[in-house]
C-alpha positions, 0 to 999 in steps of 0.5 A, a space after each residue: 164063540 167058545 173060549 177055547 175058538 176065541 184062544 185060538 184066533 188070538 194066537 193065530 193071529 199073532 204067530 207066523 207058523 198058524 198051522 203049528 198052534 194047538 188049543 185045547 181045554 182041559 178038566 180042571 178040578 175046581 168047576 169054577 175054573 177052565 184051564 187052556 193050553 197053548 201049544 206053539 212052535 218054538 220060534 213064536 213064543 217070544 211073540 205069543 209071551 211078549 216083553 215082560 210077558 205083557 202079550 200073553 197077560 193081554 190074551 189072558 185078559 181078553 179071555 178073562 173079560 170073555 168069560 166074565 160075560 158068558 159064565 163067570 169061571 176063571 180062565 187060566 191059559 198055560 203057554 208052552 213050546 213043542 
C-alpha cells in the first residue's frame, strides 16, 4: 500500500461525505520529501482537523511511521476544503 492508498483509507474512514476526498501526491523539490494533498467537502473538515488539530497530527503521524518503514522520506500531508 502506497502512502498516497494509505491517506486515502484514513481519511475515508473518518469523513461522512467518502465520495468528496480527493488524495493526490505531488513532486516536492527536496527528494527526500513526499507532499500529500487532502482535499474534502467542506462539512468534514472539522472532522479530518479534530480539536486542536489533534486528528489530523494523528494521521500525519501514522503517514510518517509508514514511511519510515519503507523509505525513510519526509511526509508532509496539506489538508484543505473544496
Amino acid at each position: 500500500m502506497t502512502l498516497v492508498e494509505l491517506t486515502e483509507k484514513i481519511i475515508k474512514n473518518i469523513v461522512q461525505d467518502d465520495e468528496a476526498v480527493s488524495v493526490k501526491e505531488f513532486p516536492s523539490d527536496n527528494e527526500k520529501e513526499i507532499i500529500i494533498e487532502v482535499l474534502i467537502s467542506d462539512s468534514d473538515i472539522g472532522r479530518v482537523i479534530g480539536k486542536n488539530g489533534k486528528t489530523a497530527n494523528a494521521i500525519r503521524t501514522l503517514v510518517q511511521a509508514s514511511s519510515s518503514l519503507k523509505d525513510g522520506k519526509y511526509v508532509k500531508i496539506n489538508i484543505d476544503k473544496f
